[in-house]
C-alpha positions in Angstrom: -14.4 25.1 -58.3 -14.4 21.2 -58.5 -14.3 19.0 -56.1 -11.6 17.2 -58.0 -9.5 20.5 -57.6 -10.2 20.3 -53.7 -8.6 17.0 -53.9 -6.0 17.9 -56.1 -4.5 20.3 -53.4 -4.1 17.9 -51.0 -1.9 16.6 -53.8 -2.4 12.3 -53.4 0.0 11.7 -56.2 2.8 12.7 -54.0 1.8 9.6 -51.5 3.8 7.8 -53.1 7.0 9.3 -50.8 5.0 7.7 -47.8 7.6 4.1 -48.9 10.0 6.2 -46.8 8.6 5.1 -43.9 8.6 1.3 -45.6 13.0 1.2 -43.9 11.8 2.4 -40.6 9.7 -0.5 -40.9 11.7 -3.2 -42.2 14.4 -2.1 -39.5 12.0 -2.0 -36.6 10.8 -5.7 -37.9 14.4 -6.8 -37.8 15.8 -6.0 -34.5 12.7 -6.9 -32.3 12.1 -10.0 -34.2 8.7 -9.5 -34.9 6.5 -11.6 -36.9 4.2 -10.2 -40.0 0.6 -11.0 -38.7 -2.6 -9.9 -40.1 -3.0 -7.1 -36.7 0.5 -6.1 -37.7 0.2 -5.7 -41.5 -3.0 -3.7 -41.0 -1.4 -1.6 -38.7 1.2 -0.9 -40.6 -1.3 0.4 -43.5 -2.8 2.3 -41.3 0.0 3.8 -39.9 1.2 4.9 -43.4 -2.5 6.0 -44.4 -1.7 8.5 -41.6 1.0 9.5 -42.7 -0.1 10.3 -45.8 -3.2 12.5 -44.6 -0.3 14.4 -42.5 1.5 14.8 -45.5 -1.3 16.3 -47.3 -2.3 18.5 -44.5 1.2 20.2 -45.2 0.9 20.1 -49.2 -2.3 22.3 -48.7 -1.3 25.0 -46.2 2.1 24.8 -48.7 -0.4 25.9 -51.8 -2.2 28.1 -50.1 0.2 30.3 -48.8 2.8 29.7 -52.2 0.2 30.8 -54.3 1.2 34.1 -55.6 4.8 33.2 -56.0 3.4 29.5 -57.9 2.3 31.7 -60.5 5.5 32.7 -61.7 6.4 29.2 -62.1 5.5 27.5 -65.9 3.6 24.3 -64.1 2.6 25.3 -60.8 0.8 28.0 -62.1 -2.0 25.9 -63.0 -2.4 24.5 -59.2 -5.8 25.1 -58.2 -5.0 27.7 -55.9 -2.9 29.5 -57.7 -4.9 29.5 -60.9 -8.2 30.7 -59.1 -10.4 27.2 -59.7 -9.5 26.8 -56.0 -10.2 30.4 -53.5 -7.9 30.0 -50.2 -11.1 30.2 -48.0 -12.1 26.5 -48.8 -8.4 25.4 -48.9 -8.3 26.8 -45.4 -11.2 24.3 -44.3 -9.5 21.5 -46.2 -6.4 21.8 -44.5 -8.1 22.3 -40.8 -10.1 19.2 -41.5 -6.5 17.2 -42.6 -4.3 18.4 -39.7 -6.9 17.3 -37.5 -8.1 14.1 -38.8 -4.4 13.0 -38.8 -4.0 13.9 -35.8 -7.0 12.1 -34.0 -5.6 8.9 -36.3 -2.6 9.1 -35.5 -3.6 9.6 -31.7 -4.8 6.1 -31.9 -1.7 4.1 -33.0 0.6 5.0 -30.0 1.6 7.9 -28.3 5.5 8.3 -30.0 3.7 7.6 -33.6 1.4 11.0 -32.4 4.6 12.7 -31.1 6.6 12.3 -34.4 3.1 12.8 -36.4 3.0 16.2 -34.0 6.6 17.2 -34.9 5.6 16.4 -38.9 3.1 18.9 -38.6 4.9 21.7 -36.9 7.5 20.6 -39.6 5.4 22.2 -42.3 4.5 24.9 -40.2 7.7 26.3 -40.0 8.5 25.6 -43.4 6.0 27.6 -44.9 4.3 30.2 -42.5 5.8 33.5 -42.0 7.8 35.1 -40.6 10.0 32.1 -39.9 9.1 30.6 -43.1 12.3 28.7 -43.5 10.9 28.1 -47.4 12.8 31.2 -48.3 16.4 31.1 -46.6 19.0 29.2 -48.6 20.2 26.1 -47.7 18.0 26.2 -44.4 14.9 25.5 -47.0 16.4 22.1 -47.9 17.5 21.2 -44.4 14.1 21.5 -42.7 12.2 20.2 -45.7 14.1 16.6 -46.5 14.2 16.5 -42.6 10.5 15.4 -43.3 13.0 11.6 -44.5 14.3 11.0 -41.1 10.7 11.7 -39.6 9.1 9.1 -42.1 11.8 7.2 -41.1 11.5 7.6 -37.4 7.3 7.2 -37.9 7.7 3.6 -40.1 9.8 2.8 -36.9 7.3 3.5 -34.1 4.6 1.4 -35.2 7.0 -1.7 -34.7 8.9 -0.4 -32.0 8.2 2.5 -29.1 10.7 1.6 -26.5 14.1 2.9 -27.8 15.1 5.1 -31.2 17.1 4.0 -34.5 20.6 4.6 -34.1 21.6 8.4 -34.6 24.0 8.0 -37.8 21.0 6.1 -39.9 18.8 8.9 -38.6 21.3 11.3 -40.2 22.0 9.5 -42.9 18.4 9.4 -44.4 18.2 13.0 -43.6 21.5 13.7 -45.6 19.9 12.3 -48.6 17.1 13.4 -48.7 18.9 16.8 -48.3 20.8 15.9 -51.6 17.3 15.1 -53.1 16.1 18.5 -52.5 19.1 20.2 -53.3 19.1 18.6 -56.7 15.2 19.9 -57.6 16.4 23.0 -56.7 19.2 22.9 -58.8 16.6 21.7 -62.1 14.3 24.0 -61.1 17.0 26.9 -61.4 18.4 25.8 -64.7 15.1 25.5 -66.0 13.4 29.0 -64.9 16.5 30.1 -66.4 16.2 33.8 -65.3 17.4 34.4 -61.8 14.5 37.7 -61.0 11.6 35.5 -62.2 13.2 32.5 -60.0 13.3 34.5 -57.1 9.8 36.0 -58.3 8.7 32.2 -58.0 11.4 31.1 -54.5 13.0 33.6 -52.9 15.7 31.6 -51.7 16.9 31.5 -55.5 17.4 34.9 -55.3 20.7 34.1 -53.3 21.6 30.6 -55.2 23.6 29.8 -58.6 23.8 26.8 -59.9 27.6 26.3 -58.7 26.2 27.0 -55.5 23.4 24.5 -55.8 25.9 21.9 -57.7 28.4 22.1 -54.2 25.5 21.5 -52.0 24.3 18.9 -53.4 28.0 17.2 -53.2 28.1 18.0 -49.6 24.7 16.4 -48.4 25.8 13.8 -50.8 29.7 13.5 -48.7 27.6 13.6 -45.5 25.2 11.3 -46.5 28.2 9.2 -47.5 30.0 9.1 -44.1 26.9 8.5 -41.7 25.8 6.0 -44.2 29.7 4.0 -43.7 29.4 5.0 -39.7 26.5 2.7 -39.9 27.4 0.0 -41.9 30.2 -0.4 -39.9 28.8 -0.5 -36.6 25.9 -1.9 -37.1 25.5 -4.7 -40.2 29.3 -5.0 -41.9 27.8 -7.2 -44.5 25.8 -4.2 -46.0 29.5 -3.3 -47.1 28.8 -4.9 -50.0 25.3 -2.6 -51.2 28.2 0.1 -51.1 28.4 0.1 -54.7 24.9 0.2 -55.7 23.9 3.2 -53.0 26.5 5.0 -54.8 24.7 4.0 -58.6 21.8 5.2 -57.3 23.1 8.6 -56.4 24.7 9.0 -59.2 22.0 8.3 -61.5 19.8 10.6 -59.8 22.3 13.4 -60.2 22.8 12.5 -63.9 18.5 12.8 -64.6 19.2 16.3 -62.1 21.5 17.6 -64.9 19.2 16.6 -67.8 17.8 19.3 -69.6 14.1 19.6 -68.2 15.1 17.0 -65.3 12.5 14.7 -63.8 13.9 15.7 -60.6 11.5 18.5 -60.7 8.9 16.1 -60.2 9.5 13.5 -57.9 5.7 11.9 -58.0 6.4 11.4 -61.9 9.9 9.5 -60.9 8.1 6.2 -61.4 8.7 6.3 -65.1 12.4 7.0 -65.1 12.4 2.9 -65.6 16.5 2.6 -65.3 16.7 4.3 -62.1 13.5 2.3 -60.9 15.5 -0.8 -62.0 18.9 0.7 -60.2 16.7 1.6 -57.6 14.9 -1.9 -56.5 18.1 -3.6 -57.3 19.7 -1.6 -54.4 16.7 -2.3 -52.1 17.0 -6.1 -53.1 21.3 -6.5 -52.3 20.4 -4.9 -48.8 17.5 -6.9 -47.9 19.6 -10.2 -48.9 22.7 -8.8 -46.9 20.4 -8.3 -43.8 20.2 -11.9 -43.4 23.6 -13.3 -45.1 26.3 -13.6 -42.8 29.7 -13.2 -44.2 32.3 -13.9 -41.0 35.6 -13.2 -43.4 34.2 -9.4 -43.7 34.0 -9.0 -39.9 37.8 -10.6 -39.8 38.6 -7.5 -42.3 37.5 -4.7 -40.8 37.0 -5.5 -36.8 39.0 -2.4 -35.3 42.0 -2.9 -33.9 43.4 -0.3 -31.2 46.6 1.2 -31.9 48.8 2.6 -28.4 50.9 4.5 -29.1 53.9 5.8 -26.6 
């Protein structure tokens, strides 16, 4: 055993999904009118340097107790864990000493930051211990792991604001996709296992998927994600009509690298060199930071509700 491979467990590369705490943020910023000071950039890094030990707390116990099945997997058989450089009993004392270092951090920002940071704990708790061990139901395996997007979300939020909550249809909106994000590294995952006992060996939720299966899933989180998405723009910022079009690219492209053979989708940390869908990607972010603060009164004429009575 290294100490490298003790680090490697707690996976750091996967940080990276910590920048979906960044909108929680941004929002939070927006409707209080808060100002970027020193105290409050600080805070903010290390409010997601919390999150990111939380996360990792979860990626361990996840190895730990995934490692038998990991070995029927062509990459994740070479984790630490599962290929013996790593035994469980030091993981164990690696993931005690990250749940409760978060936890004492996270103690410190504000109590709603520690509540969420509890429930993103418990989160991975139920997602991978037995015998609830939502990890191996179908469809309830990618519910309660991309709800770990609207907790990010929800997180990013409470270190700007603590008295009230983001409105429920962005809440479910960010949950949706992410459910479609998970959905869709199932879906590579199964095509390339390619053999549905040794994908079962490796998740037993694949035992009960197909790919049509996975493929109509991943529309409906998609639809869903879709509809709260519009709820929101509607109600809340009708310029953001306008980012309509690029959300959508976005999606899209992500399913077309889902159906590539040997996706990148199975590897969401290694995302960052899929350069076209980085491009698509910060393009997106860039029309919805501009439309947060261009007013367009003509698209409020448009589509202000009008009630209808009818007899």
């Amino acid at each position: 055993m290294k100490n490298l491979d003790l680090i490697k467990i707690a996976r750091p590369d996967h940080w990276f999904k910590s920048v979906f705490v960044l909108p929680g943020v941004f929002l939070g910023v927006l409707i209080s009118h808060s100002e970027i000071g020193v105290s409050s950039f600080l805070l903010i890094c290390y409010g997601l340097f919390v999150v990111c030990l939380t996360a990792s707390s979860n990626y361990v116990i996840n190895e730990i107790l995934d490692a038998t099945s990991d070995k029927h997997h062509p990459q994740k058989k070479h984790r630490p864990i599962p290929s013996g450089r790593v035994k469980k009993s030091s993981a164990y004392l690696v993931w005690l000493g990250l749940l409760f270092l978060s936890l004492f951090l996270a103690s410190t920002v504000n109590q709603k930051f520690f509540m969420v940071t509890i429930v993103f704990i418990l989160q991975g708790l139920v997602y991978n211990i037995p015998p609830i061990r939502t990890k191996d139901i179908p469809y309830l395996d990618v519910i309660t792991e991309s709800v770990n997007n609207p907790i990010r979300l929800l997180l990013g939020w409470f270190l700007i604001i603590t008295e009230t909550l983001p409105t429920l249809s962005l809440i479910l909106a960010y949950w949706m996709i992410g459910a479609f994000f998970m959905a869709s590294k199932r879906y590579a995952e199964f095509v390339m296992i390619n053999d549905r006992s040794r994908a079962a060996a490796y998740r037993s939720s694949f035992g009960r998927y197909s790919k049509n299966k996975l493929l109509i899933s991943m529309f409906y989180y998609a639809c869903l994600f879709s509809f709260f998405m519009g709820i929101f723009l509607i109600r809340y910022r009708i310029e953001l009509i306008f980012a309509i079009p690029f959300i959508a690219l976005v999606v899209a492209y992500y399913l077309r690298m889902t159906l590539m053979s040997d996706s990148p989708v199975q590897a969401p940390e290694l995302l960052y060199k899929q350069h076209w869908f980085l491009g698509i990607t910060f393009s997106c972010i860039a029309v919805i930071v501009l439309l947060f603060f261009v007013d367009i009164p003509f698209i409020r004429e448009i589509f202000t509700p009008v009630s209808a009575y009818y007899p």
